[in-house]
Each structure stands twice: as C-alpha cells, then as structure tokens.
Residue, then its C-alpha position, 0 to 999 in steps of 0.5 A: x511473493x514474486x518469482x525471481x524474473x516477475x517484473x510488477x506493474x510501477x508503483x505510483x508511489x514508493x510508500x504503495x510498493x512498500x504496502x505491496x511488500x507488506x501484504x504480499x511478503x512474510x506472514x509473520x507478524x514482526x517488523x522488517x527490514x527494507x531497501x532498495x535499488x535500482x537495477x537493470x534486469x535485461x535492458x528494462x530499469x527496475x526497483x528492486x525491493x528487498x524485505x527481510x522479516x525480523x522474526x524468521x530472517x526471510x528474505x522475499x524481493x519485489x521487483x517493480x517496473x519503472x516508468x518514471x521517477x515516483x512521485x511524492x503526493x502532496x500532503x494530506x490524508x487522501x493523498x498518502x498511496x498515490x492519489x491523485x496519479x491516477x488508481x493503482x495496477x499494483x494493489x486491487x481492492x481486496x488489497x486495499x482493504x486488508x491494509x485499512x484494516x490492519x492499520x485500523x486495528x493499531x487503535x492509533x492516529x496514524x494506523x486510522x489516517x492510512x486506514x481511511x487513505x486506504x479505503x479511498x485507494x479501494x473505493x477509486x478502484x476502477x472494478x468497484x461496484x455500486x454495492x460494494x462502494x457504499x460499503x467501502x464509503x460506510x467503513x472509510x467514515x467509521x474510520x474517519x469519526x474513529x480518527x476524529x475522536x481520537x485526534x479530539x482528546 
C-alpha cells in the first residue's frame, strides 16, 4: 500500500501496475474491483489506481507516475507484463515470483502462461544472479511442460 502523496515508479504496462496492485493491496483472498484515472498531483500527471476488495470493502489506491502512454505488448506468452520495453522498476523479483506462483496454483492454462510470463519478468531482472537464475530457469520450464500437458488434452 502506498501512502496518500508516494508517487510509484511508471508502469511499462497497465496489466504490471495492475499485478503491482494485486501484490501489494488487500491480503484477502477475494476478487476486487479496479479503476483508473488520470490526474494531476502538483504539477506532475499521474495514474491513479483504485482497488477495493469484495470481501472486506477496503480501499487501498496506487498512484503511478506517467511518462508516457503505456504500451500494449504484442501478443504472445513472453510479452504479457511488458517485455520487450525493457525490465520492471515497479515489480523486483521476489515480486515476480509470488505472481508466478500464485498464478501457477490455479492449476489453469492461463494461471500457467502468466506464471511462465512472470518467471521471465524475474529472470530479466537486472539484480539476478547466476544461481538464483538457474533456478527461476528450471521452475519457469516446470511451468511451461505444465502448460504444455494441459493445453495437449
């Protein structure tokens, strides 16, 4: 949760502000509503994000800086958060890999492909180390021949 005047390093995407929210908003395991806006707080333009939890009505509001328009990633599984503009300053990986697990433990097609999106996100990070990226490298594969089998029946 941000504080009422923390401005957030820009998206690359709307979808990485949207898992920023999502990991960092209400502990509650239920569905939330979103919206967003843009605003001004000074003289600076910003995305101001707004999610409130369906299960204990809590608001908790992101504000994100905006440096340019966000762009929409082309399609394909290595390109949901914002790859190929670069790597995150919103998300570290820690971040990353809590959003590949969570999504993982759906058990679904898609709860897989952002799993193995998300893996990528954490092994691009520029604070990676060659130990811990051969272990983002193994899970990010588990994911994948998981994605693999399902999408095969």
């Amino acid at each position: 949760m941000t504080s009422a005047e923390q401005v957030l390093p820009a998206p690359r995407t709307r979808l990485e502000a949207r898992a920023y929210a999502a990991l960092h908003g209400c502990a509650c395991p239920g569905d939330r509503t979103t919206e967003s806006r843009l605003c001004y707080l000074g003289d600076d333009l910003i995305e101001e994000l707004t999610t409130v939890c369906a299960e204990c009505s809590q608001p908790h509001t992101f504000r994100f800086a905006v440096t340019e328009t966000p762009k929409r990633p082309p399609r394909n599984d290595k390109a949901m958060f914002g790859y190929p503009f670069g790597t995150s300053e919103l998300l570290n990986v820690d971040d990353w890999t809590a959003i590949a697990d969570q999504s993982a433990r759906l058990g679904t097609a898609e709860g897989l492909r952002i799993a193995v999106a998300a893996l990528e996100e954490a092994r691009r990070s520029p604070d990676v180390d060659s130990l811990t990226q051969g272990r983002l490298t193994a899970r990010q594969a588990s994911y994948a021949e998981s994605l693999e089998t399902i999408e095969a029946r």
